[in-house]
C-alpha positions, 0 to 999 in steps of 0.5 A, spaced: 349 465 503 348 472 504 354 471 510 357 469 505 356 473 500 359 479 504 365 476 506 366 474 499 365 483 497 369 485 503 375 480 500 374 484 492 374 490 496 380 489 500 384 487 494 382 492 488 385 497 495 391 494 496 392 493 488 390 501 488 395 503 493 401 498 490 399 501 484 399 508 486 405 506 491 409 504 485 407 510 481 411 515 487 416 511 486 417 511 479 416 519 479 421 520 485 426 516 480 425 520 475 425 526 479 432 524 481 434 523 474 432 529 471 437 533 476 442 529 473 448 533 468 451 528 465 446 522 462 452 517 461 453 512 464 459 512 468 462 506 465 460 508 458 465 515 458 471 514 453 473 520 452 474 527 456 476 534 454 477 539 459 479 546 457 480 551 461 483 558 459 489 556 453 491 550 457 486 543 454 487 537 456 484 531 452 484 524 455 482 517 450 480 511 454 483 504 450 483 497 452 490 498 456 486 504 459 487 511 459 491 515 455 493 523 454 493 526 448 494 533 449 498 538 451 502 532 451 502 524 450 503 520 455 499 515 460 494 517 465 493 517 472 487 511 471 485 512 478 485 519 477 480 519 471 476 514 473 474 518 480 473 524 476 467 520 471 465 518 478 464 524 481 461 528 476 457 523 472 453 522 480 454 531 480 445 533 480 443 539 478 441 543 486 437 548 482 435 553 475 439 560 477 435 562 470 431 560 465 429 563 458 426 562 451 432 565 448 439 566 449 440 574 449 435 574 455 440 572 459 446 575 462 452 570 461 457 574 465 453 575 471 454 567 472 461 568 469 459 564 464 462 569 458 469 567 461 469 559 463 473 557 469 473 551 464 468 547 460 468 538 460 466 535 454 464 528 455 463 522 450 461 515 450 462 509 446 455 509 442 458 517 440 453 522 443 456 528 447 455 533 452 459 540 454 458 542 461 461 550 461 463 552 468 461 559 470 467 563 472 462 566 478 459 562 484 453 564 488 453 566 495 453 559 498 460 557 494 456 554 488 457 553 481 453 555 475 452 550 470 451 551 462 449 544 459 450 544 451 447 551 448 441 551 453 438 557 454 438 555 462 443 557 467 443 551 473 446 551 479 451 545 481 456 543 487 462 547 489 466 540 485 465 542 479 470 548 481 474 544 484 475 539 479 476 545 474 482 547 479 486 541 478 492 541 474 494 536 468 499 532 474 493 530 477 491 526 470 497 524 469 501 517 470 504 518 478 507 511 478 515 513 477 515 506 474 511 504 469 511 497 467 508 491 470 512 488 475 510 481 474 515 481 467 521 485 472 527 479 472 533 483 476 534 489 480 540 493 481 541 498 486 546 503 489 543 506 496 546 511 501 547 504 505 549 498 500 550 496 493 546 490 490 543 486 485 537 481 485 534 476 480 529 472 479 530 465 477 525 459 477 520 465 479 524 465 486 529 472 487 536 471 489 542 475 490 547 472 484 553 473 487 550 469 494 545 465 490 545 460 498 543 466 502 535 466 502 531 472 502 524 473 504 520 474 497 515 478 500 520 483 502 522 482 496 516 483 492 515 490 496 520 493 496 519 493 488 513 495 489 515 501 494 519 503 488 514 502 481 509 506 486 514 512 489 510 518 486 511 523 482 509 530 484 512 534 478 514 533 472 519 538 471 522 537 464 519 533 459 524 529 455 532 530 456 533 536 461 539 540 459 545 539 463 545 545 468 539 542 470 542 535 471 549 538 475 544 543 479 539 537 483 546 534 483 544 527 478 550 527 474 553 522 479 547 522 484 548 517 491 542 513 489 540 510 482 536 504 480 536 498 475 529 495 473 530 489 469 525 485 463 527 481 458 525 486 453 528 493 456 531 496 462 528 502 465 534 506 470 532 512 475 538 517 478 535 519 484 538 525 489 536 529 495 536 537 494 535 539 501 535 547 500 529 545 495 526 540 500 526 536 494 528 529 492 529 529 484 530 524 479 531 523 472 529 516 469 529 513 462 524 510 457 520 515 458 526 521 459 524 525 464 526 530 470 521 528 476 520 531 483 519 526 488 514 525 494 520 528 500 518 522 503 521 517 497 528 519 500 528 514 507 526 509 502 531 510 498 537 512 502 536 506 505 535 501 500 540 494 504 540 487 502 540 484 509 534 487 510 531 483 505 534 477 508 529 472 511 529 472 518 524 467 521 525 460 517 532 458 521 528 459 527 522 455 525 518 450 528 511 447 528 508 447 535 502 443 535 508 438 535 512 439 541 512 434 546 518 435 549 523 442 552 529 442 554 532 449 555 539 450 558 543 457 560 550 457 564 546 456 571 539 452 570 538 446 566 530 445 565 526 440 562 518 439 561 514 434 558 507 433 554 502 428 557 495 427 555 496 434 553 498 437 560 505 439 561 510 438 566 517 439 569 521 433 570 527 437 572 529 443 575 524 446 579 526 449 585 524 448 591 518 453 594 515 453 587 509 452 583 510 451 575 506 455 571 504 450 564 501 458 562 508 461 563 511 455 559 507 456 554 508 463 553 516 461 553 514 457 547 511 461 543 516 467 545 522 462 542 517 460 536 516 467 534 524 469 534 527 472 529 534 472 528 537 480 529 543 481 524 546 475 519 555 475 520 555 471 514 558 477 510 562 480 515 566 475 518 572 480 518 568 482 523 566 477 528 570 472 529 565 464 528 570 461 532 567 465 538 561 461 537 560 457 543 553 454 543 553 453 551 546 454 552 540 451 548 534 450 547 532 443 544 524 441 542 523 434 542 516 430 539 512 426 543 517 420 541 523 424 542 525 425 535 528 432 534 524 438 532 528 444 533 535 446 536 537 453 538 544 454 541 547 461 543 553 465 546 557 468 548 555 475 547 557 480 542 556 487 541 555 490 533 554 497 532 549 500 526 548 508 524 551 510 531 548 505 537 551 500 540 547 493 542 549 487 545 548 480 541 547 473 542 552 470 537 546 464 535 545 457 530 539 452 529 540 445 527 536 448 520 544 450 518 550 451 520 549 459 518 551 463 525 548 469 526 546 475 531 540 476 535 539 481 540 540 480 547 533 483 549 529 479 544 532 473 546 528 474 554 531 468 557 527 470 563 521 467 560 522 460 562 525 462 570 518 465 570 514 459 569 516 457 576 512 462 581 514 462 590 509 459 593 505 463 598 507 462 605 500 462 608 497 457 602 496 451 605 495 447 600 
């Protein structure tokens, strides 16, 4: 019993220990927590900031969050960068105070100038939604590792923050402001109307599917589609130059009077429209939109987008050539000089014809070939420039025909002869081409077409082998 008695004590003792130590374990933890939101500037939560006001000598900016998002109200009224202003609440609301340069029970003890918090380089004003504020004033001054004072409200405290918070101060009201050059939801666009450097075209969405009205027949890869217009929404604005209508000097000297680029974006309410043009003693690409009515400086980089903005290369150039692999049981492949064939048989293949003597067929080889011709992808169309290449040249001779296992037609490709096409100065030589997917004949590049590939399948057998 007495055994007993002392295991039963021992069992309490280890318990309220353990009970202690969680309890004290906890309680550290809960300091720590503490400790780390005590050093925080902002209160609020992130989430909870509707409204921001940054003033920095005579310039103010003030930003108001809506159900549609951020807006800003001054120096002009315009939509925000939402991004922009989402990065500066995170990263301001996380800023924690790295030390107290000075602390007193009244204001007159402390020397404001010294931290440069007589003269701000800025002050934020933060609001939520439950309507509380807090100003955080931004000395002019940093100390001796680049860091910033901090005066929170009125107190009589100076604290002493990261760099971040110069470098938020620093930032122009571009940063804030919408970059978008345009600014409505793509998803309502219903037509584009474009003049490039290199073509003029329309498109329009009918059924949900972009066509070309004039050629409503030639299919058009809708992906590219789509990303094309979303390059254009998302071309972003550096500047901008003049708010409203800038005056017609303005216009005549970026050369946007009859600019070489412009763009028309349609809904079914309005129309948004956008000149475009390269200064290049400005190193500059300018454009002037309407709704809203503004001369814009571009990204430089905007300039090899637009310029070279083409319907064909929106063309969809893999479906003519498409086939499903899994299903082919049967290849058939000629050129002027070889004819091949090959068969699938309890899932192994086998050439029936052609293989030459001294040789060794690679089923590897045979299926790299394949998968070569399953991702072709036709080079150049010759639909709209029949003036220039002649249909009745195409011949077809050599082909390439995929069967299933019960022989019925999968694919068809038929080419030749050759032709050459020059675009932007180089000449490349072609293969005029068809598929049994539609009569359109088009071009594909003799070096894409490696019609190697299938000769490789056959390997010279090794003189010393003697299996």
């Amino acid at each position: 019993m007495k055994f007993k008695a002392t295991w039963i004590l021992a069992a309490v003792t280890l318990m309220l220990g353990a009970g202690v130590y969680f309890f004290e374990y906890q309680k550290q933890i809960q300091q720590e927590k503490q400790k780390e939101e005590d050093t925080r500037i902002i209160l609020f939560q992130k989430d909870q900031v509707n409204f921001i006001e940054i003033q920095k000598e005579q310039t103010k900016y003030v930003l108001q969050k809506s159900e549609m998002g951020w807006t800003i109200l001054e120096p002009i009224q315009d939509s925000a960068d939402n991004d922009q202003v989402e990065n500066l609440i995170n990263f301001l609301t996380e800023e924690k105070s790295l030390a107290t340069a000075r602390e007193a029970s009244d204001p007159s003890q402390i020397k404001w100038a010294e931290y440069g918090l007589d003269n701000p380089v800025a002050v934020f004003n933060f609001k939520n939604n439950l309507g509380k504020s807090i100003k955080v004033t931004v000395g002019s001054q940093k100390n001796f590792e680049g860091n910033s004072f901090l005066r929170i409200d009125s107190d009589n405290k100076v604290l002493v923050g990261t760099p971040g918070w110069w470098t938020k101060a620093g930032q122009g009201l571009i940063t804030y402001r919408e970059k978008r050059l345009y600014r409505a939801s793509l998803g309502k666009v219903e037509s584009i109307k474009i003049q490039s450097l290199q073509d003029k075209f329309e498109l329009a969405r009918v059924d949900n599917k972009w066509i070309h009205p004039q050629f409503p027949d030639i299919a058009l890869d809708q992906n590219k589609v789509r990303d094309m217009l979303k390059k254009i929404a998302e071309a972003s604005i550096l500047e901008y130059v003049v708010d409203g209508e800038p005056s017609k000097s303005q216009l005549t000297e970026k050369k946007l009077v009859k600019a070489p680029v412009t763009i028309e974006i349609g809904t079914a309410d309005s129309t948004f429209m956008a000149s475009i043009n390269q200064v290049e003693k400005e190193n500059g690409v300018f454009a002037i939109t309407d709704k809203p009515t503004n001369l814009l400086k571009l990204d430089p980089s905007t300039w090899e987008l637009f310029g070279n903005l083409n319907f064909d290369s929106l063309r969809d150039r893999t479906t003519l050539l498409q086939f499903n692999l899994s299903e082919v049981g049967k290849i058939f492949y000629k050129d002027q000089n070889t004819e091949y064939n090959f068969v699938k048989e309890n899932g192994q293949w086998k050439v029936t014809l052609g293989q030459p003597e001294g040789t060794e067929f690679s089923a590897t080889e045979l299926v790299k070939a394949l998968n070569h011709v399953h991702d072709l992808e036709i080079s150049e169309f010759l639909d709209l420039n029949l003036r220039k290449y002649d249909e009745k040249l195409f011949s077809g001779k050599n082909m390439i025909i995929l069967k299933k296992a019960d022989d019925n037609l999968l694919f068809q490709l038929n080419w030749g002869p050759e032709l050459k096409i020059k675009k932007h100065g180089t000449e490349k030589e072609y293969y005029y081409a068809r598929t049994t997917a539609s009569p359109v004949i088009f071009a594909i590049e003799k070096g894409k077409m490696n019609l190697e590939n299938f000769s490789q399948v056959f390997k010279k057998k090794d003189p010393n082998d003697s299996h």
